[in-house]
PDB file as gemmi writes it, atoms N, CA and C in Angstrom:
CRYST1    1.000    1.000    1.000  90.00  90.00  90.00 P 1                      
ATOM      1  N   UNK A   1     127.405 112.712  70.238  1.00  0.00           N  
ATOM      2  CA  UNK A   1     127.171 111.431  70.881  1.00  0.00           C  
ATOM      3  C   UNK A   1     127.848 111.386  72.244  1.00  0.00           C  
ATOM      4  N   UNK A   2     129.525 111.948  72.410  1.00  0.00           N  
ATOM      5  CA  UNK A   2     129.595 111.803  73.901  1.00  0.00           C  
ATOM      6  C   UNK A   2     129.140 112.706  74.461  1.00  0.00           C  
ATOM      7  N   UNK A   3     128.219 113.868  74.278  1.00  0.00           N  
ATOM      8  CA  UNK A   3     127.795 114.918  75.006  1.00  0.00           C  
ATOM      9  C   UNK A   3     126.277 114.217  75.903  1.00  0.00           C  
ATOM     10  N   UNK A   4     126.335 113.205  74.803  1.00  0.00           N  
ATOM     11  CA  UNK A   4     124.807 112.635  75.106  1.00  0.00           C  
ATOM     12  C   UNK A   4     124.971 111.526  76.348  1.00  0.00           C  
ATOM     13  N   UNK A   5     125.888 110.728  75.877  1.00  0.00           N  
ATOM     14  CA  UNK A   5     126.381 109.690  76.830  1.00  0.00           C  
ATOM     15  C   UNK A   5     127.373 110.522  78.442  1.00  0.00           C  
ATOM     16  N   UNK A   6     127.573 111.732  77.985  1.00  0.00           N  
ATOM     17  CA  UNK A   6     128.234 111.966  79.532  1.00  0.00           C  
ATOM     18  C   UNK A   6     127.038 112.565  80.124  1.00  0.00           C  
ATOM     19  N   UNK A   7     125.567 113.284  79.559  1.00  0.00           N  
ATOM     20  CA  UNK A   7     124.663 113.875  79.906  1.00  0.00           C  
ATOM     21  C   UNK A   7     124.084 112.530  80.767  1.00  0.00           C  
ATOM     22  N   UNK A   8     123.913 111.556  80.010  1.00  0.00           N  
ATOM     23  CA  UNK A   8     123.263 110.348  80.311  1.00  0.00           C  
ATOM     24  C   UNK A   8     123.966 109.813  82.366  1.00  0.00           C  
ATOM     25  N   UNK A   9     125.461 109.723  81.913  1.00  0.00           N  
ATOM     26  CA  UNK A   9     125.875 109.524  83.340  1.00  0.00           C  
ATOM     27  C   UNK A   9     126.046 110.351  84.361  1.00  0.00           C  
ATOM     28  N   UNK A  10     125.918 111.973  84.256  1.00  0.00           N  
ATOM     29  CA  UNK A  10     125.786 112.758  85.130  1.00  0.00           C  
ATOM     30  C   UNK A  10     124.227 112.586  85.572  1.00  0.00           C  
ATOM     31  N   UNK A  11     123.176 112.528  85.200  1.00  0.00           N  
ATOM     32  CA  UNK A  11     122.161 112.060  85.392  1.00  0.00           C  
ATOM     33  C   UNK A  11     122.044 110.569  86.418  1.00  0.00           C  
ATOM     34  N   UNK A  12     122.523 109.752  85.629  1.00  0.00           N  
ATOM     35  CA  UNK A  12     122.845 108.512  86.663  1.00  0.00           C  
ATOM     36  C   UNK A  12     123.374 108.596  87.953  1.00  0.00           C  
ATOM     37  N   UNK A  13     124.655 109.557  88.110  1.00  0.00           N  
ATOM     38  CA  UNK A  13     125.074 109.730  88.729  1.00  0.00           C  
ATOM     39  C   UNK A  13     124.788 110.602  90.085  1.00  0.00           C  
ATOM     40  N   UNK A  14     123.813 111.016  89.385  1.00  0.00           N  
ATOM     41  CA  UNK A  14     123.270 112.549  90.477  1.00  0.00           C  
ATOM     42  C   UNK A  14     122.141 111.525  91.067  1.00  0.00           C  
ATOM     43  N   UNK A  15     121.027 110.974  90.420  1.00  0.00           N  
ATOM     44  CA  UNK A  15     120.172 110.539  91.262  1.00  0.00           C  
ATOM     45  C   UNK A  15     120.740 109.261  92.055  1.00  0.00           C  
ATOM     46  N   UNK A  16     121.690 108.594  91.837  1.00  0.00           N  
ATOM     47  CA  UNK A  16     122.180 107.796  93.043  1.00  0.00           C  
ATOM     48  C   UNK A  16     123.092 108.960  94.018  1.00  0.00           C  
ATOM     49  N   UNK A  17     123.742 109.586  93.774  1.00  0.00           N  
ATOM     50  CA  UNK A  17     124.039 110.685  95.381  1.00  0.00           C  
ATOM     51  C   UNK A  17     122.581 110.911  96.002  1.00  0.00           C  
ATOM     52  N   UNK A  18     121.804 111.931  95.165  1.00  0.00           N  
ATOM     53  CA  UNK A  18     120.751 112.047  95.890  1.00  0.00           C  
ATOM     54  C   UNK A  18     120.061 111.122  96.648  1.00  0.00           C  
ATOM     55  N   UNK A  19     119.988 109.840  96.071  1.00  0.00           N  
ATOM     56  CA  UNK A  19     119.397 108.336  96.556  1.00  0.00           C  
ATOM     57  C   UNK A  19     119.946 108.547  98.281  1.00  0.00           C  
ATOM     58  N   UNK A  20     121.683 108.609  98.148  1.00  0.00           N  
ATOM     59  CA  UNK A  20     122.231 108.331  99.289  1.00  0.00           C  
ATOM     60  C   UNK A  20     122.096 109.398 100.492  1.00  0.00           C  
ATOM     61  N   UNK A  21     121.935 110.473 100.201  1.00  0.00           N  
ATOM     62  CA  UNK A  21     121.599 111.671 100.945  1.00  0.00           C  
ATOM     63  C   UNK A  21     119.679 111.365 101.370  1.00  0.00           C  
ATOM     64  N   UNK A  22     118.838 111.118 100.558  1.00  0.00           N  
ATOM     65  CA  UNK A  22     117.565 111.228 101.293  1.00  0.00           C  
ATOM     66  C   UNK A  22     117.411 109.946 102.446  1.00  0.00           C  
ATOM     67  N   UNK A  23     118.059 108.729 102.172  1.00  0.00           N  
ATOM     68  CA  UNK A  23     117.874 107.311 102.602  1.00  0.00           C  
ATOM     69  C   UNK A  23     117.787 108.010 104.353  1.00  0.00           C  
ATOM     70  N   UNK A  24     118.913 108.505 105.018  1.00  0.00           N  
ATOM     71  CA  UNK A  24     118.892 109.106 106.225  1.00  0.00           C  
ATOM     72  C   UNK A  24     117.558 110.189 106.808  1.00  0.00           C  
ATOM     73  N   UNK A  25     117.314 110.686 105.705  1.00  0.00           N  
ATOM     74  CA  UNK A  25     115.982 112.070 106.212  1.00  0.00           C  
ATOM     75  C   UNK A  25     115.003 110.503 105.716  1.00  0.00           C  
ATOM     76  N   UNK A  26     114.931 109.531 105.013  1.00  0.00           N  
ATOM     77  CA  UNK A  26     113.405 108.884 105.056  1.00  0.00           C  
ATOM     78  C   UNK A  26     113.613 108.512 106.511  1.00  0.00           C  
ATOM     79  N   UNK A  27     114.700 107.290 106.717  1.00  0.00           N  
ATOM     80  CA  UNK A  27     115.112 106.977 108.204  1.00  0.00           C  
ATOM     81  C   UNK A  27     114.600 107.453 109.349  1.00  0.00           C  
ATOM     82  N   UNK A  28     114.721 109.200 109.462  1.00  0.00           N  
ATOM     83  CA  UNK A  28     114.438 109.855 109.991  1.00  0.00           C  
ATOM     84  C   UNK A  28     112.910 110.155 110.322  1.00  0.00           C  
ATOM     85  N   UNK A  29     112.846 110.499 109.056  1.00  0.00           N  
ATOM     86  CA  UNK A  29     110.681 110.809 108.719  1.00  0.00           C  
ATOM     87  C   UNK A  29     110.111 109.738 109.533  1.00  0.00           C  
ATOM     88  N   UNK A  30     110.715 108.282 109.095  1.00  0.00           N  
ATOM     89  CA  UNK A  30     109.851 107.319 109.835  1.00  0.00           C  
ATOM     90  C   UNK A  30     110.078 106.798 110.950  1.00  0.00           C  
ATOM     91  N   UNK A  31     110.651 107.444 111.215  1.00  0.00           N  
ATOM     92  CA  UNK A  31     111.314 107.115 112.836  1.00  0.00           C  
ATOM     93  C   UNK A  31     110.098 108.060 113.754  1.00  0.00           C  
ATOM     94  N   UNK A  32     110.197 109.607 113.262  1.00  0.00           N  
ATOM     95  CA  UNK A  32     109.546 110.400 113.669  1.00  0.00           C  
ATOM     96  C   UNK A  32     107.745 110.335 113.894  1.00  0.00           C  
ATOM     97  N   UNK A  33     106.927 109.633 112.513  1.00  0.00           N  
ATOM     98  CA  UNK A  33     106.185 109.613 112.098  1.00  0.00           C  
ATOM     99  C   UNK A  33     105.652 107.875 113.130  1.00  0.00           C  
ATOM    100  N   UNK A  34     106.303 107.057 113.214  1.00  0.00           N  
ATOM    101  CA  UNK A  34     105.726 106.126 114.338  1.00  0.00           C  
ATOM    102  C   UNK A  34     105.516 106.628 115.630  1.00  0.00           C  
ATOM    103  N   UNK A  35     106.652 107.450 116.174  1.00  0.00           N  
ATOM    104  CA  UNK A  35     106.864 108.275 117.278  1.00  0.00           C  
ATOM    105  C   UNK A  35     105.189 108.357 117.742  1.00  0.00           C  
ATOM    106  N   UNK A  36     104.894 108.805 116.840  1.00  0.00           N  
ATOM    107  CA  UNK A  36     103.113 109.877 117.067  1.00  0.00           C  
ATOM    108  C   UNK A  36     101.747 108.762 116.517  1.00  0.00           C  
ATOM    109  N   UNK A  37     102.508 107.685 115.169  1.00  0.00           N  
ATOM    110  CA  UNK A  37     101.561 106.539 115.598  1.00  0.00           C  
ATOM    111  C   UNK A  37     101.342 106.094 116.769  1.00  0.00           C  
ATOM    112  N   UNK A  38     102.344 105.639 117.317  1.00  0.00           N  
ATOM    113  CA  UNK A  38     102.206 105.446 118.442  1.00  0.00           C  
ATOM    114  C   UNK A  38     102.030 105.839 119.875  1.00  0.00           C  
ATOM    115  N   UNK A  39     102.096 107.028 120.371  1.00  0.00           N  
ATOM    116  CA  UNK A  39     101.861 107.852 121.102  1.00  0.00           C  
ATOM    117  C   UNK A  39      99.538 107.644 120.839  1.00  0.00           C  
ATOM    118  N   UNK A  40      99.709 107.881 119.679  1.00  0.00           N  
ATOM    119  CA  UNK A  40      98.131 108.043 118.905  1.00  0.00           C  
ATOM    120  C   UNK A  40      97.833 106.891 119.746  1.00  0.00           C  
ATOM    121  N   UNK A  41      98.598 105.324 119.691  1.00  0.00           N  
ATOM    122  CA  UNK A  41      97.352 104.070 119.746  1.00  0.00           C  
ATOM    123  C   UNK A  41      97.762 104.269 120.844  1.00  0.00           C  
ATOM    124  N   UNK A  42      98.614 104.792 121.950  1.00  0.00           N  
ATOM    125  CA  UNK A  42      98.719 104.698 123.483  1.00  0.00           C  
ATOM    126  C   UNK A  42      97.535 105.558 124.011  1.00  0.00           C  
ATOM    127  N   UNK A  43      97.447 106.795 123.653  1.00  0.00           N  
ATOM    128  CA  UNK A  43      95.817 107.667 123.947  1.00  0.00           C  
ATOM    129  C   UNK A  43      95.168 107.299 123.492  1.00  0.00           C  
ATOM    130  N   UNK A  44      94.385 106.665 122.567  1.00  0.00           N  
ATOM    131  CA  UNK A  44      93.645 105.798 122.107  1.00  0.00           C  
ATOM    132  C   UNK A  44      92.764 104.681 123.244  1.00  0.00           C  
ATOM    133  N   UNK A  45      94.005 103.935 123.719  1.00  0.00           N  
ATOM    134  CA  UNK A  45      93.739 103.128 125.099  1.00  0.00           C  
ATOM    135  C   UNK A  45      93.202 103.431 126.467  1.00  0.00           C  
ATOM    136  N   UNK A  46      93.917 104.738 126.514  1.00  0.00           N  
ATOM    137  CA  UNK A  46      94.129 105.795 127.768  1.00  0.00           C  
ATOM    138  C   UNK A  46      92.074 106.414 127.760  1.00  0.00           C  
ATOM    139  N   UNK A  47      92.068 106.666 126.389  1.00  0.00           N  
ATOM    140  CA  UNK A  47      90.799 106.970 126.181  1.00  0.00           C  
ATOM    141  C   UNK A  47      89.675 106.048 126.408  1.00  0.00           C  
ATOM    142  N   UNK A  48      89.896 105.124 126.079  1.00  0.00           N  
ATOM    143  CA  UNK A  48      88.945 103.692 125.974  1.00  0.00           C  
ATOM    144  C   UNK A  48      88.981 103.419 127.911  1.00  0.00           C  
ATOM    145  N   UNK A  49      89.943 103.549 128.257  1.00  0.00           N  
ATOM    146  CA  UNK A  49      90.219 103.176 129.686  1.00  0.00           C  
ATOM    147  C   UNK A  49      88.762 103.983 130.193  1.00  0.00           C  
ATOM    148  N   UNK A  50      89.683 104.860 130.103  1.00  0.00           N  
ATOM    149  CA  UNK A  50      88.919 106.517 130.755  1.00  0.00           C  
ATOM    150  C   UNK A  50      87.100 106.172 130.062  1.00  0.00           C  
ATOM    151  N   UNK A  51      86.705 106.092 129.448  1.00  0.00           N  
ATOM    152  CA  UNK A  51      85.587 106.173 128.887  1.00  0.00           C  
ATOM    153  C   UNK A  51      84.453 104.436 129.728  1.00  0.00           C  
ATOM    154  N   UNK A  52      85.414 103.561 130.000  1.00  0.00           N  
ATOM    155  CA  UNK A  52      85.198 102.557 130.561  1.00  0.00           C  
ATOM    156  C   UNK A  52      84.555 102.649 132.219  1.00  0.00           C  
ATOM    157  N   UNK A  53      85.840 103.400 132.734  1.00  0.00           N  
ATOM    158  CA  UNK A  53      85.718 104.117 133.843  1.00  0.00           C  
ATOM    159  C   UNK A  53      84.669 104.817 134.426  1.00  0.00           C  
ATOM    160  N   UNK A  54      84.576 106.042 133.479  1.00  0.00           N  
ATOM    161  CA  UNK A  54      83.207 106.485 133.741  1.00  0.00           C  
ATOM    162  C   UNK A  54      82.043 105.914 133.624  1.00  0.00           C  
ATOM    163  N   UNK A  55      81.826 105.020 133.046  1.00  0.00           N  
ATOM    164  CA  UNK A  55      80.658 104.430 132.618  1.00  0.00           C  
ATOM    165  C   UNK A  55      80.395 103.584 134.325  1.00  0.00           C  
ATOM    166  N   UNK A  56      81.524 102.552 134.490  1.00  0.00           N  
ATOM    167  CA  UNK A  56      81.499 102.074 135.655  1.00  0.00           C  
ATOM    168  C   UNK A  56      81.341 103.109 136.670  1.00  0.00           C  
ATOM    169  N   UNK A  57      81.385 103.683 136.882  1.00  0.00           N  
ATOM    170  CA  UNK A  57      81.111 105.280 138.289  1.00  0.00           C  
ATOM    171  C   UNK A  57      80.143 106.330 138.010  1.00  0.00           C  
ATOM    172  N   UNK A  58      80.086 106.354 137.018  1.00  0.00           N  
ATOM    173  CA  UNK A  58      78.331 106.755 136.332  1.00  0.00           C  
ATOM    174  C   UNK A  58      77.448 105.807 135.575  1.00  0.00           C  
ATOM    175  N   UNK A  59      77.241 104.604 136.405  1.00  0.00           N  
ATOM    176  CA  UNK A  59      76.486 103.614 135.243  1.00  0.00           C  
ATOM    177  C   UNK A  59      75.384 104.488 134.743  1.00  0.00           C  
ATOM    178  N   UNK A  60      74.855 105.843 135.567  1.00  0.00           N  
ATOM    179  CA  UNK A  60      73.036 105.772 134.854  1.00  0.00           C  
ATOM    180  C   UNK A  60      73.704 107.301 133.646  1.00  0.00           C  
ATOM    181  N   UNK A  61      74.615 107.327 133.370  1.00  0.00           N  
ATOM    182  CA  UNK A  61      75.198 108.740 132.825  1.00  0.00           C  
ATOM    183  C   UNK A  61      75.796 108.034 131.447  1.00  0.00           C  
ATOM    184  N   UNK A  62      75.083 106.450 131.514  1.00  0.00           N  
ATOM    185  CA  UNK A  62      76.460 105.508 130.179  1.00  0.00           C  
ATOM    186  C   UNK A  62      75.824 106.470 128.752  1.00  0.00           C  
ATOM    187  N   UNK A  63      74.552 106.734 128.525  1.00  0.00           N  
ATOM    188  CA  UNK A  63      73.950 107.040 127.237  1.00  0.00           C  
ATOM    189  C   UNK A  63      74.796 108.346 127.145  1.00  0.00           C  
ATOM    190  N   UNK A  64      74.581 109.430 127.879  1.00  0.00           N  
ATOM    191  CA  UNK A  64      75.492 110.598 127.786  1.00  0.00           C  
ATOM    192  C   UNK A  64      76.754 110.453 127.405  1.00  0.00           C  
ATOM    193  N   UNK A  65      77.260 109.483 128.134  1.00  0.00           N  
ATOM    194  CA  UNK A  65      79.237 109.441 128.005  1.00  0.00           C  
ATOM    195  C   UNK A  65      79.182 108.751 126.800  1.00  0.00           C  
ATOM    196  N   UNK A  66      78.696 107.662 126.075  1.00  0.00           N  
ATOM    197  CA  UNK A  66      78.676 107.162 124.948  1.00  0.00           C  
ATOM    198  C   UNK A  66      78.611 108.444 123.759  1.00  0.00           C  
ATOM    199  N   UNK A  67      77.485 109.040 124.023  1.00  0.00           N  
ATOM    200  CA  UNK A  67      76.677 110.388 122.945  1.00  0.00           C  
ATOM    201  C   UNK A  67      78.021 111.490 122.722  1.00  0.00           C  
ATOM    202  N   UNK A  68      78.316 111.576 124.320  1.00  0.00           N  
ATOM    203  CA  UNK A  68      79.635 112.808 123.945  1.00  0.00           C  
ATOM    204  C   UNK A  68      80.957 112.367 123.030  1.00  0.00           C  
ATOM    205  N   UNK A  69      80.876 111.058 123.353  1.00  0.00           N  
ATOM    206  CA  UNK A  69      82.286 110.339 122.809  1.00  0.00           C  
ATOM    207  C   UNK A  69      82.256 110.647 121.337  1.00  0.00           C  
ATOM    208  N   UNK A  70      80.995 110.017 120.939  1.00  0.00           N  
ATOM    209  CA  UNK A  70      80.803 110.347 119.823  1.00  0.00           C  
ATOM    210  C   UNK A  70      80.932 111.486 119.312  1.00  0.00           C  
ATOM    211  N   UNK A  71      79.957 112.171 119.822  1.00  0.00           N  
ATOM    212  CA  UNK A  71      80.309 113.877 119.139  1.00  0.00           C  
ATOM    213  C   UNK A  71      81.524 114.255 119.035  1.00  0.00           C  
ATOM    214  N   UNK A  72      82.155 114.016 120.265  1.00  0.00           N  
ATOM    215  CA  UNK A  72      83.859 113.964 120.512  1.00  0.00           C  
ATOM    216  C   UNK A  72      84.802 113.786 119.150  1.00  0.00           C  
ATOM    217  N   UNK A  73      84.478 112.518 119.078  1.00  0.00           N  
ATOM    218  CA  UNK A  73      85.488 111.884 118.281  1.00  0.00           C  
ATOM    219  C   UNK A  73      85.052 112.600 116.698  1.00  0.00           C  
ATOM    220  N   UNK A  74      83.568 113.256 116.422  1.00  0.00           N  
ATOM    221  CA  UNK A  74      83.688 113.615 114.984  1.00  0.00           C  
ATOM    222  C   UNK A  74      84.397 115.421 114.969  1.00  0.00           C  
ATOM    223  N   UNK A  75      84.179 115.835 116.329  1.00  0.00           N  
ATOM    224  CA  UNK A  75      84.854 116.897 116.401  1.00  0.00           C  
ATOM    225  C   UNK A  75      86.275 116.846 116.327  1.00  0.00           C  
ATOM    226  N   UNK A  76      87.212 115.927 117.053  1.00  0.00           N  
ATOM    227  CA  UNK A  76      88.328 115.371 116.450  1.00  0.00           C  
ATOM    228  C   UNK A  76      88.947 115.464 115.451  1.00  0.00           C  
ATOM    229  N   UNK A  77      87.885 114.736 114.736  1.00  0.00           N  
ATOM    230  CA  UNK A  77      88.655 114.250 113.248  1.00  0.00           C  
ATOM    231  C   UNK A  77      88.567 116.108 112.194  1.00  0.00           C  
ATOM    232  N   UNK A  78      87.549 116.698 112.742  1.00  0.00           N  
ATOM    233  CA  UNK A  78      87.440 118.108 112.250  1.00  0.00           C  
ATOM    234  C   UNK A  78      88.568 119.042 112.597  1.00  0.00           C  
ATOM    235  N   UNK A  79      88.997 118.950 114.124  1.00  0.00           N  
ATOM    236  CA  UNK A  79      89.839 119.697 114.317  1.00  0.00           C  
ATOM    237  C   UNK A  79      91.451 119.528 113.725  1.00  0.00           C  
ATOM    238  N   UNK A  80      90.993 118.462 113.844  1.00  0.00           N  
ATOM    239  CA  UNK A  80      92.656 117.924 113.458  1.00  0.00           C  
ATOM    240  C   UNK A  80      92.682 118.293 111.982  1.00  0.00           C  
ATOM    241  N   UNK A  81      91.765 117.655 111.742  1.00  0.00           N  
ATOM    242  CA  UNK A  81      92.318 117.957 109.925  1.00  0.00           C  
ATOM    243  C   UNK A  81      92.401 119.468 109.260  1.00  0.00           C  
ATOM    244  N   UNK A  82      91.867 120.440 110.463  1.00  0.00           N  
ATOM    245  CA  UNK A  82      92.011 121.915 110.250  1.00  0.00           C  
ATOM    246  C   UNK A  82      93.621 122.683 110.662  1.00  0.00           C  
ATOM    247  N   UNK A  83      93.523 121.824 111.591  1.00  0.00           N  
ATOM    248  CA  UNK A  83      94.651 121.900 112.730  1.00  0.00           C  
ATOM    249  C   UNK A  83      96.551 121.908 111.529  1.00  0.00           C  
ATOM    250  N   UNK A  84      96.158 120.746 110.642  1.00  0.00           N  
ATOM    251  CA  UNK A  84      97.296 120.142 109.540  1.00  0.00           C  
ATOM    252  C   UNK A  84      97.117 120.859 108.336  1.00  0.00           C  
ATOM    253  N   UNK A  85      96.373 121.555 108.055  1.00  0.00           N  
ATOM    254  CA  UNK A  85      96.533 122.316 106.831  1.00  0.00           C  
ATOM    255  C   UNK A  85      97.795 122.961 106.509  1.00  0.00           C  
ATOM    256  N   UNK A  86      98.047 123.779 107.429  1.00  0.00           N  
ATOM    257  CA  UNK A  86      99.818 123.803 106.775  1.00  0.00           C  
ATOM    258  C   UNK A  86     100.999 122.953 106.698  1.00  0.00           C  
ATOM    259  N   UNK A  87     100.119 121.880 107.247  1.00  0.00           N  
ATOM    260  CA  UNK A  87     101.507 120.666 106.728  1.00  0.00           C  
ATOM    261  C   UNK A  87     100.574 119.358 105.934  1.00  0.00           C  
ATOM    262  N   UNK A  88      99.838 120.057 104.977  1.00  0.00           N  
ATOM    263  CA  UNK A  88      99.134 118.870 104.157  1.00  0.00           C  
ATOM    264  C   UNK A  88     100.466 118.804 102.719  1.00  0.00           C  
ATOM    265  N   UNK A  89     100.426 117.449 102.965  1.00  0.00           N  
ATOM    266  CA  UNK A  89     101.816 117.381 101.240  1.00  0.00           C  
ATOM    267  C   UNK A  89     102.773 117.769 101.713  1.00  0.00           C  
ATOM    268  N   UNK A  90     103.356 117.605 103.117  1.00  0.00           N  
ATOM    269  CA  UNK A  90     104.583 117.865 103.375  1.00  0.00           C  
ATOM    270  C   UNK A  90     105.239 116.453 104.365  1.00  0.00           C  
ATOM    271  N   UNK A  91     106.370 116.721 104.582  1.00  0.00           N  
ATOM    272  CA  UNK A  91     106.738 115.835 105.555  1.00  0.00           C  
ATOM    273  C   UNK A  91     106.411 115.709 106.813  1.00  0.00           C  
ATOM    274  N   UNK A  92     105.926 116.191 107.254  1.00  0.00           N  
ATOM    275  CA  UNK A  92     105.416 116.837 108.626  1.00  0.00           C  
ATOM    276  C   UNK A  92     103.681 116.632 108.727  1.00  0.00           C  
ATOM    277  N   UNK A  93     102.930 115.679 107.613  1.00  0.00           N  
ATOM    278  CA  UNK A  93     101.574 115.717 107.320  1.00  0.00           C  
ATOM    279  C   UNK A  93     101.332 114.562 108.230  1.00  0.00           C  
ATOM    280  N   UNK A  94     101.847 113.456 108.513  1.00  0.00           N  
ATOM    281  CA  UNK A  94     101.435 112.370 109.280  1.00  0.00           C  
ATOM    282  C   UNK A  94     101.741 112.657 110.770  1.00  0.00           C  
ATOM    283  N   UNK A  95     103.114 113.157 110.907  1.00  0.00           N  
ATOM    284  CA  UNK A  95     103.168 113.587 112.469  1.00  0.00           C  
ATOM    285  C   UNK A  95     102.351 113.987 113.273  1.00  0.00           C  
ATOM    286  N   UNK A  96     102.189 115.573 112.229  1.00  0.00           N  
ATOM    287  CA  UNK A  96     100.971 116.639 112.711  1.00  0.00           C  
ATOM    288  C   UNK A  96      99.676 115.623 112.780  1.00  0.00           C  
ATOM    289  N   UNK A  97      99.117 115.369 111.942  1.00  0.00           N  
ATOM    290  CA  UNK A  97      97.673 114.518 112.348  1.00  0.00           C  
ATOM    291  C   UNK A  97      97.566 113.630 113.459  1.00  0.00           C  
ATOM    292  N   UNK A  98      98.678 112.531 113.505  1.00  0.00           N  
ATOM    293  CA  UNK A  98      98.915 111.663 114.730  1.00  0.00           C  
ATOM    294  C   UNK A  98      98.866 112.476 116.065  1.00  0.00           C  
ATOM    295  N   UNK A  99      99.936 113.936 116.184  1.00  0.00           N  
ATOM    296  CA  UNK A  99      99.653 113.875 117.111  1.00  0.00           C  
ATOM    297  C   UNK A  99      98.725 114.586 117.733  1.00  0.00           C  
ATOM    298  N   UNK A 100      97.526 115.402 116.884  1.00  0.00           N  
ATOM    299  CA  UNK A 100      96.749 116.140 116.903  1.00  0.00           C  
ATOM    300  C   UNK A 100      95.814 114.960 117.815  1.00  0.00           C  
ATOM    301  N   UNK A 101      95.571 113.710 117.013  1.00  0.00           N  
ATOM    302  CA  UNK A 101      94.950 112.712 117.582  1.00  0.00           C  
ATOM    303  C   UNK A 101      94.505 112.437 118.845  1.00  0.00           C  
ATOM    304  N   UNK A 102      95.719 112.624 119.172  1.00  0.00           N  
ATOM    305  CA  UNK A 102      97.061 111.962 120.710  1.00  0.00           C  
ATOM    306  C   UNK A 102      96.048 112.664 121.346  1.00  0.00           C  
ATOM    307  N   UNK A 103      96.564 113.850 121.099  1.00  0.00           N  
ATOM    308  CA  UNK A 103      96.352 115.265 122.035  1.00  0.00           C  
ATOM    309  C   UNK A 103      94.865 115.416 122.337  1.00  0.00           C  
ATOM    310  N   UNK A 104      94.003 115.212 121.618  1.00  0.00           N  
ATOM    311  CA  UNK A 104      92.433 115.561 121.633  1.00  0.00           C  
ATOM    312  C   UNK A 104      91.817 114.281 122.390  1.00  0.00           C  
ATOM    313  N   UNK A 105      92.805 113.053 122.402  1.00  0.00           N  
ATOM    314  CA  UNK A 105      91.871 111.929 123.170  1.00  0.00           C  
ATOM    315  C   UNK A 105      92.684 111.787 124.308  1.00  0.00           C  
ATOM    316  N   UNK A 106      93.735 112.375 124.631  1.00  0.00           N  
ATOM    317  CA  UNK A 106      93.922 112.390 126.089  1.00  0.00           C  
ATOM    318  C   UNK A 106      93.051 113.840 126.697  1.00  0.00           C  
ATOM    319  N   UNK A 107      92.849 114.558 126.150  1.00  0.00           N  
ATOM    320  CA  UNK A 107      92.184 115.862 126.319  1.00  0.00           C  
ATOM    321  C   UNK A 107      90.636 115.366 126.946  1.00  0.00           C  
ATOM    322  N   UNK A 108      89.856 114.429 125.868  1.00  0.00           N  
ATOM    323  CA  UNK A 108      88.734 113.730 126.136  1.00  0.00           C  
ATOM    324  C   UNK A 108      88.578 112.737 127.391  1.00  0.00           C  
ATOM    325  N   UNK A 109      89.943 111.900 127.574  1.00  0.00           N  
ATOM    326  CA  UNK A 109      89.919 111.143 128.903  1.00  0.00           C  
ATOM    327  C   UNK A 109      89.751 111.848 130.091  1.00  0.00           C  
ATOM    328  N   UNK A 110      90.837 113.124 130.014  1.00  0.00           N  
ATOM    329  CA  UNK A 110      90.823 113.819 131.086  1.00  0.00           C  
ATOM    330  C   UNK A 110      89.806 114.296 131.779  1.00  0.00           C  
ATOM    331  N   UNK A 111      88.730 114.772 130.352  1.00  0.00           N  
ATOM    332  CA  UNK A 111      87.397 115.365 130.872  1.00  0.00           C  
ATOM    333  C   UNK A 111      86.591 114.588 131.762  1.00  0.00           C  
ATOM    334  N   UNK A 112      86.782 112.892 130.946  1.00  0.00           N  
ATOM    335  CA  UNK A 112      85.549 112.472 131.581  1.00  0.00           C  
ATOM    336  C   UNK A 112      86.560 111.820 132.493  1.00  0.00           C  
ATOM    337  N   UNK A 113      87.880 111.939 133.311  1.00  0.00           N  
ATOM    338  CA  UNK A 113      88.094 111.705 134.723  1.00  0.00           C  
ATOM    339  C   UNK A 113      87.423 112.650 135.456  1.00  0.00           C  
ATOM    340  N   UNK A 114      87.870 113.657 135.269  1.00  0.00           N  
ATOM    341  CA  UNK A 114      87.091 114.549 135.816  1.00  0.00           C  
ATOM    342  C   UNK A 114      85.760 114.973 136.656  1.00  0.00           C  
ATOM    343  N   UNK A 115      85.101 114.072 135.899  1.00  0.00           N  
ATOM    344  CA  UNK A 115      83.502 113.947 135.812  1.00  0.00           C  
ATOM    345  C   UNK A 115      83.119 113.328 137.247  1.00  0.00           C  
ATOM    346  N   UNK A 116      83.948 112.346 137.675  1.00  0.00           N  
ATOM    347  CA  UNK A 116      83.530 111.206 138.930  1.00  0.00           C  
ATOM    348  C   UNK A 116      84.813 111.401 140.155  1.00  0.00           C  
TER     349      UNK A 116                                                      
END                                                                             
């Protein structure tokens, strides 16, 4: 019986240390992991800008810049999610995607500055 009851509080005991040791790395994770939300909804904008832009300086080119966006954006979501395979189920799975995001729609603005 006390083998059972001290088994019982080393148990108790271990997952509150552990509790206190991860609280800092979640802290961390989500500190990190908005970092690249947000970075994401800032290119996001940057993109929408840019895509606005062209349309206004190529009005007769709007069906094209619309068509590519599109294609764009499903190529995107392909690359990226190829791009995170080694960090799918890890801590590092939301970063990587966010900023894969980032990266491919400032990539897309750039193009169509470019353009005019």
């Amino acid at each position: 019986m006390k083998k059972i009851k001290l088994s019982l509080l080393i148990m108790i005991f271990s997952f509150n240390v552990n509790a206190a040791f991860t609280e800092p790395e979640m802290s961390q994770l989500n500190e990190i992991n908005n970092k690249y939300i947000n970075k994401e909804i800032e290119s996001k904008e940057i993109l929408k800008s840019a895509i606005k832009e062209s349309i206004a300086n190529l009005p007769s080119e709007k069906t094209n810049i619309l068509k590519l966006h599109e294609l764009w954006s499903q190529a995107t979501k392909i690359k990226c999610r190829l791009a995170i395979l080694e960090s799918l189920n890890t801590d590092a799975e939301t970063a990587s995607k966010y900023e894969c995001l980032a990266n491919e729609y400032i990539a897309e603005a750039n193009f169509l500055k470019s353009t005019y």
